[in-house]
Biopython code that builds the backbone (N, CA, C, O; Angstrom):
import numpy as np
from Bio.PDB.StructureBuilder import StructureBuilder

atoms = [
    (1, "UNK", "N", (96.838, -85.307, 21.430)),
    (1, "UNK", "CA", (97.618, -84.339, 22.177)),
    (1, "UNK", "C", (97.895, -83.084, 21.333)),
    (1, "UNK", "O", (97.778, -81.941, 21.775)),
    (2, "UNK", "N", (98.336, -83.444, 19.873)),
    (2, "UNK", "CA", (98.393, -82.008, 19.378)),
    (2, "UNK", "C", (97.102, -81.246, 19.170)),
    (2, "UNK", "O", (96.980, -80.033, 19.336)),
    (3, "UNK", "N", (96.164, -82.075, 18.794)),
    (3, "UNK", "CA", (94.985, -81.372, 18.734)),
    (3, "UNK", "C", (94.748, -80.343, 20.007)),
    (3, "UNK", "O", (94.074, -79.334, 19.799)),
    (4, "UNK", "N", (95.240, -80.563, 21.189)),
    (4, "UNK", "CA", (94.563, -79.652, 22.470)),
    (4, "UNK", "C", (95.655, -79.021, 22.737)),
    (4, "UNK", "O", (95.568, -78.179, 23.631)),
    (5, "UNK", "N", (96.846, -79.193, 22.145)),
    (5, "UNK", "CA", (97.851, -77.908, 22.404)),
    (5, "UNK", "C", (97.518, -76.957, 21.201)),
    (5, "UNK", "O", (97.961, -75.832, 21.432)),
    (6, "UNK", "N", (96.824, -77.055, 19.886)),
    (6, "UNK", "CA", (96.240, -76.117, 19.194)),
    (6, "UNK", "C", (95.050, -75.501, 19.451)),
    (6, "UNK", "O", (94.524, -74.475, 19.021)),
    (7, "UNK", "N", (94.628, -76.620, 20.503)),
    (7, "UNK", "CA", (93.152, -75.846, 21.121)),
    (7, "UNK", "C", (93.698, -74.469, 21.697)),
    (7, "UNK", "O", (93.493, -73.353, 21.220)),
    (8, "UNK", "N", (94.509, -74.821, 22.937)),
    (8, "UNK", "CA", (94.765, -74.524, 23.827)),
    (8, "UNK", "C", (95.789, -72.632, 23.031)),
    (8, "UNK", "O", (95.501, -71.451, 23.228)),
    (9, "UNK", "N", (96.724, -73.160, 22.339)),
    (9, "UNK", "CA", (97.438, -72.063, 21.709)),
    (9, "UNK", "C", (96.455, -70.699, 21.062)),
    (9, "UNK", "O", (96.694, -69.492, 21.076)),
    (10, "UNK", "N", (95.163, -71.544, 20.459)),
    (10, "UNK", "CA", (94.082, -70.661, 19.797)),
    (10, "UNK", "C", (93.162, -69.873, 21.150)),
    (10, "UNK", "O", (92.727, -68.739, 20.947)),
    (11, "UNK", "N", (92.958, -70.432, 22.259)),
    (11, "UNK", "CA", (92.431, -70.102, 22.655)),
    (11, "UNK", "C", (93.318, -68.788, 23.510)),
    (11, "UNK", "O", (92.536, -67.967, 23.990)),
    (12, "UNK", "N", (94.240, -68.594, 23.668)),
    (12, "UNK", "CA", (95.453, -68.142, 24.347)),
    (12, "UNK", "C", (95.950, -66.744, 22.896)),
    (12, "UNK", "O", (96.474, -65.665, 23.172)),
    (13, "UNK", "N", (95.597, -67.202, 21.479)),
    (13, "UNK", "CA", (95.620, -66.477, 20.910)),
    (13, "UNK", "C", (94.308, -65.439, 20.803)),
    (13, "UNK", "O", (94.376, -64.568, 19.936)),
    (14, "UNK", "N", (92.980, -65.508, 21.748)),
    (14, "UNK", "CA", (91.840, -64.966, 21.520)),
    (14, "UNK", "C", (91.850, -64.006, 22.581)),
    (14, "UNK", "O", (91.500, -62.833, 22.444)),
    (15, "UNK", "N", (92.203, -64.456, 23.495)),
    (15, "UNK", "CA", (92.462, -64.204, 25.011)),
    (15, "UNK", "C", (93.567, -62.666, 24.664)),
    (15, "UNK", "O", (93.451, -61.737, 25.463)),
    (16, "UNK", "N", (94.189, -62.568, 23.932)),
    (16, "UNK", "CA", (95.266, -61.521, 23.991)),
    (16, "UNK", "C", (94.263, -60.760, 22.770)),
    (16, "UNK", "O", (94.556, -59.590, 22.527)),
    (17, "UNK", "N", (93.638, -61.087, 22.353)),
    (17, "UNK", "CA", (92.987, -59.686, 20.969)),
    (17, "UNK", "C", (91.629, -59.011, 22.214)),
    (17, "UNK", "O", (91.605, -57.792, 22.387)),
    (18, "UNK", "N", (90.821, -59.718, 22.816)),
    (18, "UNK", "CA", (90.398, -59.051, 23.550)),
    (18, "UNK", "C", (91.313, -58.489, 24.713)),
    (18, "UNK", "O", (92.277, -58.863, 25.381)),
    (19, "UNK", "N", (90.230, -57.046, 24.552)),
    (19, "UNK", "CA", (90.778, -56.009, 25.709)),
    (19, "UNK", "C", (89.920, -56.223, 26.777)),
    (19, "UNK", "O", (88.963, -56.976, 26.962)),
    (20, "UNK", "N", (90.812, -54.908, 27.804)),
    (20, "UNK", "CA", (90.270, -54.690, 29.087)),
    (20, "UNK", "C", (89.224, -54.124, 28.807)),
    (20, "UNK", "O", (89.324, -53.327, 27.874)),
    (21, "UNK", "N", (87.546, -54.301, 29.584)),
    (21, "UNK", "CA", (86.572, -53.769, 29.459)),
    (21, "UNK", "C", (86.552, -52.733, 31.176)),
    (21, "UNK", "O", (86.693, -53.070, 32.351)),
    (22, "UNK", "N", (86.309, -51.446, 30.504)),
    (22, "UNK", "CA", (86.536, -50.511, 31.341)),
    (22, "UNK", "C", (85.182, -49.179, 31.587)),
    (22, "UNK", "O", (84.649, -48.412, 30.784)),
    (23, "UNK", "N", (85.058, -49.325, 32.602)),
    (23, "UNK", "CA", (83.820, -48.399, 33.025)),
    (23, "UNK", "C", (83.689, -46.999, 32.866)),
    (23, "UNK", "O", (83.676, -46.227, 33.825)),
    (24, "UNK", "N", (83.616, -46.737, 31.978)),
    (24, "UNK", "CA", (83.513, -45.216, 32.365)),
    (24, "UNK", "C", (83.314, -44.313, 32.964)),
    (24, "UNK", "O", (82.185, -43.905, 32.690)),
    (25, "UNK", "N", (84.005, -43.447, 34.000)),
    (25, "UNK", "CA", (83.686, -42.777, 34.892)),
    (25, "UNK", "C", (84.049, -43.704, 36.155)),
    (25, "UNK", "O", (83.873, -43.065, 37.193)),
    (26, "UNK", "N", (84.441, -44.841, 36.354)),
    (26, "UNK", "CA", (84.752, -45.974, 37.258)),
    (26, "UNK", "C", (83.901, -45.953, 38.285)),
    (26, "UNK", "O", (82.870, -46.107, 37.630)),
    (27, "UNK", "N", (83.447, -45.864, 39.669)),
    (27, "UNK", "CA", (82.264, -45.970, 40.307)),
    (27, "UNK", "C", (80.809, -44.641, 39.724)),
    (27, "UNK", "O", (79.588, -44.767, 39.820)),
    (28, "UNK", "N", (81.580, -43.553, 39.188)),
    (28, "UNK", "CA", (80.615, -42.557, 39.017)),
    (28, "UNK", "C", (79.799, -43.130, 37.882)),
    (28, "UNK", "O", (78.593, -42.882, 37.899)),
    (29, "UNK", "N", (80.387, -44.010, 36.699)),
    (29, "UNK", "CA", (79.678, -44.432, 35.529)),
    (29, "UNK", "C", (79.530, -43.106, 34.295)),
    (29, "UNK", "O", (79.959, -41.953, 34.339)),
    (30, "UNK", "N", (79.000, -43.590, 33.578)),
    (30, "UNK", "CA", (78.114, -42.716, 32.542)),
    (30, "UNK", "C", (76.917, -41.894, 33.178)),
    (30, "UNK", "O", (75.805, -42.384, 32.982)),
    (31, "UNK", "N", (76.983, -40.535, 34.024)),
    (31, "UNK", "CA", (76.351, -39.953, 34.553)),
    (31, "UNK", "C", (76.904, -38.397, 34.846)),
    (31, "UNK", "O", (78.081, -38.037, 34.865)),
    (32, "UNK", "N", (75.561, -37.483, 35.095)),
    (32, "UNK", "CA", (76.420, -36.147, 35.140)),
    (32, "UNK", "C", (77.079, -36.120, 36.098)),
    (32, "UNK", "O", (76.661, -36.728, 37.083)),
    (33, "UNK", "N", (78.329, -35.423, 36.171)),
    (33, "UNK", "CA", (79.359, -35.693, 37.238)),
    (33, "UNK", "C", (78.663, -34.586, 38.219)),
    (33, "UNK", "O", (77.802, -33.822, 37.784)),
    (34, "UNK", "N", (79.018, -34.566, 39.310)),
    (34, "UNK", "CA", (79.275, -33.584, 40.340)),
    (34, "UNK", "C", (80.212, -32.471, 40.269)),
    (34, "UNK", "O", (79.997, -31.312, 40.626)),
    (35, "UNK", "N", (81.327, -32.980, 39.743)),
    (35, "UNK", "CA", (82.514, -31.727, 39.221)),
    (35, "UNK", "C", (82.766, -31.573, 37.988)),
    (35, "UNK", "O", (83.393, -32.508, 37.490)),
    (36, "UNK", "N", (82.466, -30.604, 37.215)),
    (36, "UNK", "CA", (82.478, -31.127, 35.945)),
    (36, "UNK", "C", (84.276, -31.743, 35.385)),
    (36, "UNK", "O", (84.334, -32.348, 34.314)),
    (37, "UNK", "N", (85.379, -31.550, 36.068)),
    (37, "UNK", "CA", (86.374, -31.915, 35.557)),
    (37, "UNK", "C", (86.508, -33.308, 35.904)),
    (37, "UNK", "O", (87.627, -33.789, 35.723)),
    (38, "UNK", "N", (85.311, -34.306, 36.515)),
    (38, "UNK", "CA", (85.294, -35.820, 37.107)),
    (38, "UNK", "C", (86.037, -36.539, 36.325)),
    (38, "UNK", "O", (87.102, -37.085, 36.614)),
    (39, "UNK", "N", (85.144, -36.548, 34.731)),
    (39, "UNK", "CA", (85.904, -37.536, 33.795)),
    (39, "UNK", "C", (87.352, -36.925, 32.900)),
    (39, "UNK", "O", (87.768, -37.565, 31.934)),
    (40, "UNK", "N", (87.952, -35.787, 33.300)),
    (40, "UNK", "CA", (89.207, -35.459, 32.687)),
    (40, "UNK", "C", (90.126, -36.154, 33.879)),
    (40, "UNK", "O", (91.024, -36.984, 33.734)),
    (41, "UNK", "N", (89.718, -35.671, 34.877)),
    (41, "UNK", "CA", (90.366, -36.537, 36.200)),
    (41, "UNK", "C", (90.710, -38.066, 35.784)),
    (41, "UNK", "O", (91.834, -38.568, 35.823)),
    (42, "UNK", "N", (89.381, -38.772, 35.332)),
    (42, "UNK", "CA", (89.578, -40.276, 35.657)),
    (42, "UNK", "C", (90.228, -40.780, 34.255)),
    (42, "UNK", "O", (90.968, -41.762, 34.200)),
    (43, "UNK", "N", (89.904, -40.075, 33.245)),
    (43, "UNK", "CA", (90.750, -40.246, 32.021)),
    (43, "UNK", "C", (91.918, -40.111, 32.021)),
    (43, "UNK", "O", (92.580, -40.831, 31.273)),
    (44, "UNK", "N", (92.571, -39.137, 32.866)),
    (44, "UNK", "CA", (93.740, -38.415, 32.680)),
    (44, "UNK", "C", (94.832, -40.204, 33.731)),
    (44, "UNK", "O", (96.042, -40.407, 33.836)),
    (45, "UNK", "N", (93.960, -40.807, 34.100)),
    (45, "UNK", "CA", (94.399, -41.793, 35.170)),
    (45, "UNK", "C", (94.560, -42.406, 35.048)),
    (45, "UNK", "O", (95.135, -43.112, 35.877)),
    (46, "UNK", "N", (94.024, -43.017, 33.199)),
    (46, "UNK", "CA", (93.556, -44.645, 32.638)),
    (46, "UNK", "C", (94.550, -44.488, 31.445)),
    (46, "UNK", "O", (95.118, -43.532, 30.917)),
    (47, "UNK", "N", (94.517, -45.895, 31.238)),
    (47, "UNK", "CA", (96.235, -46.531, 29.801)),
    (47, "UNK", "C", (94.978, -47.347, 29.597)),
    (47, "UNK", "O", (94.492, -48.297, 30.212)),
    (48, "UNK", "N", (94.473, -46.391, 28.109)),
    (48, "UNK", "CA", (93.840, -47.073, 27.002)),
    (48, "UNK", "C", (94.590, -47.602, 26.187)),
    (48, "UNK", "O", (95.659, -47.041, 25.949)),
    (49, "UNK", "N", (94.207, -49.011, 25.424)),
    (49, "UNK", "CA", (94.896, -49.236, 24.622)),
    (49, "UNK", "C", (93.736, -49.731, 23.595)),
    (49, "UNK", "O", (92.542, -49.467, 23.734)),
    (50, "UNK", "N", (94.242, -50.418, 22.651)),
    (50, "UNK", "CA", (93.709, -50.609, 21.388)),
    (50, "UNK", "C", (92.956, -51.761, 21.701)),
    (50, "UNK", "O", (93.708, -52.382, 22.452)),
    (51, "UNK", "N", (91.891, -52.431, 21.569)),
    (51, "UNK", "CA", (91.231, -53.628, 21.862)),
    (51, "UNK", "C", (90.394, -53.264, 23.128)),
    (51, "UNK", "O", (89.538, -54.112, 23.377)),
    (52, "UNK", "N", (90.431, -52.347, 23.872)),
    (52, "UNK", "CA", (89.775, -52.403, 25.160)),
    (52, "UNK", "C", (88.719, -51.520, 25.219)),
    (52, "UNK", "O", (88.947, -50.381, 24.812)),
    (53, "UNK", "N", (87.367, -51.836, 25.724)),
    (53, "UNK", "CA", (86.259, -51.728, 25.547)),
    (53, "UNK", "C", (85.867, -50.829, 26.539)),
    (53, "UNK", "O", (86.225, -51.013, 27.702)),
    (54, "UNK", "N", (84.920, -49.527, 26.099)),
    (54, "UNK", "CA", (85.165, -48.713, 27.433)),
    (54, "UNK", "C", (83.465, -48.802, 27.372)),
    (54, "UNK", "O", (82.846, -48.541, 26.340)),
    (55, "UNK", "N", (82.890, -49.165, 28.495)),
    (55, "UNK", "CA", (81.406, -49.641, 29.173)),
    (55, "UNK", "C", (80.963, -48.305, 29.616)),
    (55, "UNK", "O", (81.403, -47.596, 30.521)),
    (56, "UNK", "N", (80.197, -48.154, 28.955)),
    (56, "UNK", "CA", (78.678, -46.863, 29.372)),
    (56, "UNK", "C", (77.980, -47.235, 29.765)),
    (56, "UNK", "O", (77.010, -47.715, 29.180)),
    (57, "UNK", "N", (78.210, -47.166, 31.297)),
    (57, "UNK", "CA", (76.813, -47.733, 32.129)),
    (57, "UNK", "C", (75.734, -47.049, 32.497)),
    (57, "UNK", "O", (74.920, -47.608, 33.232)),
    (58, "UNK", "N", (75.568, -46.039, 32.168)),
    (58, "UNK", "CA", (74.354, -45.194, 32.597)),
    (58, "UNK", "C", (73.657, -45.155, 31.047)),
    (58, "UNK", "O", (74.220, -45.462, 29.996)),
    (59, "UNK", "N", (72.219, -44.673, 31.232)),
    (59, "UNK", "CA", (70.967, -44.863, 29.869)),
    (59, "UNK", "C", (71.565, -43.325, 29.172)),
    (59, "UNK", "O", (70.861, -42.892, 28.260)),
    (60, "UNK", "N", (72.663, -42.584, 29.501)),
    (60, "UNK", "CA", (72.382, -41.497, 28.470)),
    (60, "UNK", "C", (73.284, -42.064, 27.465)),
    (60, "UNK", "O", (74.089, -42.974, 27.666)),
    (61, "UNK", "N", (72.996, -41.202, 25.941)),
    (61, "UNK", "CA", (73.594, -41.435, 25.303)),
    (61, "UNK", "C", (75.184, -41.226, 25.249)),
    (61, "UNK", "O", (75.704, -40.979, 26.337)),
    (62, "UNK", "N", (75.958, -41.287, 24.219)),
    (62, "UNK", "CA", (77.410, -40.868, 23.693)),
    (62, "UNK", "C", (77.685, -40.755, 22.087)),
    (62, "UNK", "O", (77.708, -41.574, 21.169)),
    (63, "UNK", "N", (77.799, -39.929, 22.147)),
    (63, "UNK", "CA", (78.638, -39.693, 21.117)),
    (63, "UNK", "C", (80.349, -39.845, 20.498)),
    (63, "UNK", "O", (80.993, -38.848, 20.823)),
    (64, "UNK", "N", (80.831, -40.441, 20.031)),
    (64, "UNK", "CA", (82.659, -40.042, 19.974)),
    (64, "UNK", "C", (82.124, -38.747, 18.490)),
    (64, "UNK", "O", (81.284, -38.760, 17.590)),
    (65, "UNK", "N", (83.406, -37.594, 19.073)),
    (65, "UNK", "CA", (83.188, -36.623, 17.744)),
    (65, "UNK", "C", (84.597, -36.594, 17.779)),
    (65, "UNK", "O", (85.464, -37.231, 18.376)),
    (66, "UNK", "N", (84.565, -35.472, 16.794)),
    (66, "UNK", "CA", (86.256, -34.428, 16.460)),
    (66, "UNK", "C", (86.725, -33.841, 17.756)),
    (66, "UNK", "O", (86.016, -33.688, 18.750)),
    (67, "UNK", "N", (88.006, -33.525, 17.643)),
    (67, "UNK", "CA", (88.571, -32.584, 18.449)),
    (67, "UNK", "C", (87.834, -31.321, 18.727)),
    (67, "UNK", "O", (87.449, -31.009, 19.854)),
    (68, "UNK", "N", (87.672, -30.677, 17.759)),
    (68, "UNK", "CA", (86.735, -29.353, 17.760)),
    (68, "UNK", "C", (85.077, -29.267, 18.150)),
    (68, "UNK", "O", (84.542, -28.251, 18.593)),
    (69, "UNK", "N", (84.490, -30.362, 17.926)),
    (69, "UNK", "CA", (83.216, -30.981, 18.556)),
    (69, "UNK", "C", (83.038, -30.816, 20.167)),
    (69, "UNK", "O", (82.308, -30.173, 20.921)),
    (70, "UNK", "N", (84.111, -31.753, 20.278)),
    (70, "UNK", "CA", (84.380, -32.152, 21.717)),
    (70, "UNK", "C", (84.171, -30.671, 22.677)),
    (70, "UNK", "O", (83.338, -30.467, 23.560)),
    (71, "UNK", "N", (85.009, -29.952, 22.267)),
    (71, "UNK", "CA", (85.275, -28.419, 23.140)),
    (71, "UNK", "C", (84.061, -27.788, 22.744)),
    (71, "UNK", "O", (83.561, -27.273, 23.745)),
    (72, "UNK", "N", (83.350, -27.594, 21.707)),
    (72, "UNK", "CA", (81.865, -26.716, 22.041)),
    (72, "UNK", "C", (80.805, -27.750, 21.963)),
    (72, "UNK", "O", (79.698, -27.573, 21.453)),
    (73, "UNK", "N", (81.261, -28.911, 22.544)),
    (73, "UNK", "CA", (79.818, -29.644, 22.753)),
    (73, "UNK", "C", (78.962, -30.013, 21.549)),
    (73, "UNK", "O", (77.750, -30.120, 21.733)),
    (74, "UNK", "N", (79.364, -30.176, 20.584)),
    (74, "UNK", "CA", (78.523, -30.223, 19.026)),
    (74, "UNK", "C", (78.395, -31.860, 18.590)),
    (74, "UNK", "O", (79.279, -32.664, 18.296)),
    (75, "UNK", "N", (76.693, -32.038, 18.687)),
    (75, "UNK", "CA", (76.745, -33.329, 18.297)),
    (75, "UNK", "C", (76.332, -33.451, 16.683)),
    (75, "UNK", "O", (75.918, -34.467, 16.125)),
    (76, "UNK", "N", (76.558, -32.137, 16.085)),
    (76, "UNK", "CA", (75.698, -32.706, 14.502)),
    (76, "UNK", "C", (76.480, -33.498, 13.564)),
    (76, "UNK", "O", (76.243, -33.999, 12.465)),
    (77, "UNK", "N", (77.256, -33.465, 14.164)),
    (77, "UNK", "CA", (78.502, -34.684, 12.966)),
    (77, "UNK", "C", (79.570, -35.530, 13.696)),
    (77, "UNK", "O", (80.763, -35.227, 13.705)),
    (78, "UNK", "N", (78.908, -36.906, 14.470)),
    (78, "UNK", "CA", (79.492, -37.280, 14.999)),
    (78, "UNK", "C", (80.224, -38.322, 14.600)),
    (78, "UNK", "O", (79.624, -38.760, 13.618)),
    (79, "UNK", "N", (80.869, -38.765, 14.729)),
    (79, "UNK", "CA", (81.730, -40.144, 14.232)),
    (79, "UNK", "C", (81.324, -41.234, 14.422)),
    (79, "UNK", "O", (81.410, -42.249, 13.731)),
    (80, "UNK", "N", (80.826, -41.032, 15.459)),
    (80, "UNK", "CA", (80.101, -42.280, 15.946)),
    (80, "UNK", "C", (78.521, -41.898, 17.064)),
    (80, "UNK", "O", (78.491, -41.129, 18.026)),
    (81, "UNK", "N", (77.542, -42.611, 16.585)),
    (81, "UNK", "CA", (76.537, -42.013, 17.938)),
    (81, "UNK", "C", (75.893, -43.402, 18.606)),
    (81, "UNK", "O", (75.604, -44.336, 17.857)),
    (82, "UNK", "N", (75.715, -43.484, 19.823)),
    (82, "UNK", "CA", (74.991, -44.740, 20.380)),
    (82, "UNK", "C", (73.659, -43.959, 21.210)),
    (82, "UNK", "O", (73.805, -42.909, 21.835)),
    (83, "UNK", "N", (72.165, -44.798, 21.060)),
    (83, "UNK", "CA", (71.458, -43.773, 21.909)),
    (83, "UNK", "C", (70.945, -44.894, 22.745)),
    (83, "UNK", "O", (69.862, -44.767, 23.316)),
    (84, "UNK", "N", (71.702, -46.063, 22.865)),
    (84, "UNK", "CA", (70.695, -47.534, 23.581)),
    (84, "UNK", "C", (71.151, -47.133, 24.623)),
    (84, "UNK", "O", (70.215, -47.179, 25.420)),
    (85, "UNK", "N", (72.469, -46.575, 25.366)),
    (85, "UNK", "CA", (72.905, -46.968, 26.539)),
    (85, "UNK", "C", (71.700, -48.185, 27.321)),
    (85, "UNK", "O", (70.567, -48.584, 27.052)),
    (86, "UNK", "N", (72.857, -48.478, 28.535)),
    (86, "UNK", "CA", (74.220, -48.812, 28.419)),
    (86, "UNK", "C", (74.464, -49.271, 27.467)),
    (86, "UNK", "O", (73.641, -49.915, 26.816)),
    (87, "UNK", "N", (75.972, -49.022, 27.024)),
    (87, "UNK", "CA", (76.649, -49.679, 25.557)),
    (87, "UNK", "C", (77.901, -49.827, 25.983)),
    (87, "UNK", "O", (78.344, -49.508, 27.086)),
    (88, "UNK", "N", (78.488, -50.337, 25.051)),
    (88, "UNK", "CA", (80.164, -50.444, 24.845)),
    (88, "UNK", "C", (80.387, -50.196, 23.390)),
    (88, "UNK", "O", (79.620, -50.185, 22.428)),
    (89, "UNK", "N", (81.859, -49.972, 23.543)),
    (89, "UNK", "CA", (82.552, -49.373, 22.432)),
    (89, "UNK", "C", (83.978, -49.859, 22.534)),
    (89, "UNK", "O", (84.554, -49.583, 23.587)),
    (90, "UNK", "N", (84.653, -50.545, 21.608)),
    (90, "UNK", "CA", (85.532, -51.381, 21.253)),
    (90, "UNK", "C", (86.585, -50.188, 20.651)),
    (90, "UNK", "O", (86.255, -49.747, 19.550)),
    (91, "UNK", "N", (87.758, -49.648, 21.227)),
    (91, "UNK", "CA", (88.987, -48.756, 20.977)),
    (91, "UNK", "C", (89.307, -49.700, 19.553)),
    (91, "UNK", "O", (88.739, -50.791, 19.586)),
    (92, "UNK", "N", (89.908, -49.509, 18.651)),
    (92, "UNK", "CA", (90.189, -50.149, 17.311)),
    (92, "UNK", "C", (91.404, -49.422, 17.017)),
    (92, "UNK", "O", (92.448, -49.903, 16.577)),
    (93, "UNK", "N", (91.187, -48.339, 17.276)),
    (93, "UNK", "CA", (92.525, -47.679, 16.859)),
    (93, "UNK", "C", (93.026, -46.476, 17.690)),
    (93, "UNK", "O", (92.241, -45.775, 18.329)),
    (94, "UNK", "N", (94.625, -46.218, 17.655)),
    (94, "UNK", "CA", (95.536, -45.369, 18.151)),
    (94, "UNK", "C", (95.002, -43.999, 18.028)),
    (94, "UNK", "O", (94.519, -43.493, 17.016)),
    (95, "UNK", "N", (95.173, -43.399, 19.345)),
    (95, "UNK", "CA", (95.276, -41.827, 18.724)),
    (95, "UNK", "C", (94.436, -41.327, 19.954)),
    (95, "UNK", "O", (94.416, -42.027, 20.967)),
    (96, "UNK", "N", (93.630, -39.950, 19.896)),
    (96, "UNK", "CA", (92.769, -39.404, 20.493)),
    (96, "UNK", "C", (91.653, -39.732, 20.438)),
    (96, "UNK", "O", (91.341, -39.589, 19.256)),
    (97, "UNK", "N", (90.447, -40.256, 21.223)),
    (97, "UNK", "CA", (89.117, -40.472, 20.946)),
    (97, "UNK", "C", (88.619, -39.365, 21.860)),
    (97, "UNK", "O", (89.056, -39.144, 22.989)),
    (98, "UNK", "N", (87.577, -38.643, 21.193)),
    (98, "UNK", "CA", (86.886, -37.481, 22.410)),
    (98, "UNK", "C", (84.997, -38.187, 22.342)),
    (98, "UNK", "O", (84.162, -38.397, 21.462)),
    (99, "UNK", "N", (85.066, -38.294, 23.451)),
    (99, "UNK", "CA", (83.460, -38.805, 23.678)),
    (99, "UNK", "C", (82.953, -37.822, 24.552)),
    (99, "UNK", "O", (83.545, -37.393, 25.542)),
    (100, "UNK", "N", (81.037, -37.230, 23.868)),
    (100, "UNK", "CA", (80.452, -36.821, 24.647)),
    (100, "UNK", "C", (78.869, -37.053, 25.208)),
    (100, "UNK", "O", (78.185, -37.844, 24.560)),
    (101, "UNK", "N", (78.583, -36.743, 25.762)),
    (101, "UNK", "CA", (76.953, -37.000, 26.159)),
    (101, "UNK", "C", (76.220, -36.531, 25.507)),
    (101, "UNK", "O", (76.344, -35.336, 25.777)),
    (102, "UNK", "N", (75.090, -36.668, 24.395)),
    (102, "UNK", "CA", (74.284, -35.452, 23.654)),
    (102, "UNK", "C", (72.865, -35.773, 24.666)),
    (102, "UNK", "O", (71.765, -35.737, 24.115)),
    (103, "UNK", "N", (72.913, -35.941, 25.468)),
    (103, "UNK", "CA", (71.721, -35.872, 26.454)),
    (103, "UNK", "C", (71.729, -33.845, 26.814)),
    (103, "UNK", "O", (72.683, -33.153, 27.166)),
    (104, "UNK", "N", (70.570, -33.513, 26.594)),
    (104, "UNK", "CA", (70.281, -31.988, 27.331)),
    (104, "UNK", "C", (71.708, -31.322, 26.969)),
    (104, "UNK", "O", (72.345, -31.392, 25.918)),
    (105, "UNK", "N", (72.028, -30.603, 28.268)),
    (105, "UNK", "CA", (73.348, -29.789, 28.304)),
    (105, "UNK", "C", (74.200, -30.545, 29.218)),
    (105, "UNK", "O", (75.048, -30.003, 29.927)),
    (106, "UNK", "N", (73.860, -32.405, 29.186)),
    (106, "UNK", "CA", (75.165, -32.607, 30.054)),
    (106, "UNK", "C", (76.919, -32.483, 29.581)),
    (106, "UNK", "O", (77.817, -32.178, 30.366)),
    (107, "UNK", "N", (77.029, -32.680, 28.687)),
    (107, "UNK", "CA", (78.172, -32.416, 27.773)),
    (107, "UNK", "C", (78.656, -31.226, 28.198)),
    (107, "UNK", "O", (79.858, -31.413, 28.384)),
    (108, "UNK", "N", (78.292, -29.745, 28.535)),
    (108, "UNK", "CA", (78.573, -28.844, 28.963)),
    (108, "UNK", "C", (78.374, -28.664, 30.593)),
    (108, "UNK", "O", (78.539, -27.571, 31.134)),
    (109, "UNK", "N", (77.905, -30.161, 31.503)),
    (109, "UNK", "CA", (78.360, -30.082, 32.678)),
    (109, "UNK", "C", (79.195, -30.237, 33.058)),
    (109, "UNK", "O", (79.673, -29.718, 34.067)),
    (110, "UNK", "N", (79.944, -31.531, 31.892)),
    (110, "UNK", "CA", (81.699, -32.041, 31.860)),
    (110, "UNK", "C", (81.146, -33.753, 31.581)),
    (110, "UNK", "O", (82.096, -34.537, 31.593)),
    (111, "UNK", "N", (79.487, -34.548, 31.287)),
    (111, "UNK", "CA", (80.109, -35.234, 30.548)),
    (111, "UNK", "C", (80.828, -35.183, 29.352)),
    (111, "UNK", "O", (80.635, -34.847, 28.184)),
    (112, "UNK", "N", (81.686, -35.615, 30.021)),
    (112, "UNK", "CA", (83.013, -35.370, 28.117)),
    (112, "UNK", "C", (84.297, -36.006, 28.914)),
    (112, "UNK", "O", (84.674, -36.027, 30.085)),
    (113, "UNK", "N", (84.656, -36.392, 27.955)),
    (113, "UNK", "CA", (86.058, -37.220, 28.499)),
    (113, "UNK", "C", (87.058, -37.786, 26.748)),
    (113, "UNK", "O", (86.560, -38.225, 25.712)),
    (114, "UNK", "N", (88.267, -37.569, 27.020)),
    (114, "UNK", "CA", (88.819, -37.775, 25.825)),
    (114, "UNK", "C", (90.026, -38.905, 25.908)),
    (114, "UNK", "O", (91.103, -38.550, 26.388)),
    (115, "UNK", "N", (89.800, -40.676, 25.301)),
    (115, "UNK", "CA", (90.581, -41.306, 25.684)),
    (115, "UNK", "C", (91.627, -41.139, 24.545)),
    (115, "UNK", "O", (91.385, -40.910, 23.360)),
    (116, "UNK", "N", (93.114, -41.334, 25.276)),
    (116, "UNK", "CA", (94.554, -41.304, 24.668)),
    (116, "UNK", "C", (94.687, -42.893, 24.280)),
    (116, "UNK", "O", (94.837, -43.720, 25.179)),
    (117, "UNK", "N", (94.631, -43.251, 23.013)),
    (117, "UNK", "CA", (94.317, -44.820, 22.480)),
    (117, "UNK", "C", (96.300, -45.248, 22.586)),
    (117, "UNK", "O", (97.187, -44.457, 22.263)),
    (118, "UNK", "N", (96.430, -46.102, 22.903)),
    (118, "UNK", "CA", (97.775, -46.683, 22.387)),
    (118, "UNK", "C", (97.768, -47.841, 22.055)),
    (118, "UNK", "O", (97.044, -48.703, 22.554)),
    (119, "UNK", "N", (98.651, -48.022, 21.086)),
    (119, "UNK", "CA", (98.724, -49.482, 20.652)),
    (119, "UNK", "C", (98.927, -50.602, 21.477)),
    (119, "UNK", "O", (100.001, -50.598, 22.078)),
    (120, "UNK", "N", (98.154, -51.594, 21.674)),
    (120, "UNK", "CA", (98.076, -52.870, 22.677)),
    (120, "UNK", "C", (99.388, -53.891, 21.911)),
    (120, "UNK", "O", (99.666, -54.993, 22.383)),
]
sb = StructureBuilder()
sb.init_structure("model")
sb.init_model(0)
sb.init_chain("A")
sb.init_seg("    ")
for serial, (resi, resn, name, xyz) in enumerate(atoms, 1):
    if name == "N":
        sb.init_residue(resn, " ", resi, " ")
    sb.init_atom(name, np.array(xyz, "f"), 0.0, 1.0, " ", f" {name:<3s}", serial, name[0])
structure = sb.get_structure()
């Protein structure tokens, strides 16, 4: 019996470190928007927190950059780059994350979206 209430406690302790896995762009996905303000819209809508995994479902890439990146679209020093899409990306820490598309000039159609991280 104690053995499966330590099962049970561990498993209940795994269950709370994973996050919510969250779509980006929510039905629109990882794709050029139609308006370019789509993903400030759907960002501006979502409670990121720390542990939760935000899903790039479309084949273009992402980038996460700087603050200053983000606003002129600059992928030469990114923080992070993924080019497999679809991918995911695991929030780790608090603060501002700015993600953009380095596909063509979608980044300057308005893929770009900047998640507000909070502590889980």
């Amino acid at each position: 019996m104690a053995v499966m209430i330590i099962m049970v406690a561990c498993m209940r302790f795994h269950v709370t470190l994973a996050g919510e896995v969250i779509t980006v762009g929510g039905p629109l996905g990882w794709n050029v928007p139609k308006n370019p303000k789509d993903y400030t819209l759907w960002s501006g809508k979502q409670k990121f927190l720390t542990t939760d995994v935000l899903w790039f479902t479309g084949k273009d890439s992402v980038a996460e950059v700087k603050e200053k990146a983000y606003y002129s679209c600059d992928i030469k020093n990114p923080v992070r780059l993924i080019t497999s899409g679809p991918d995911r990306i695991t929030l780790l820490t608090p603060g501002s994350h700015f993600f953009i598309c380095t596909k063509l000039d979608h980044c300057n159609l308005g893929q770009k979206f900047v998640a507000n991280v909070s502590p889980s």
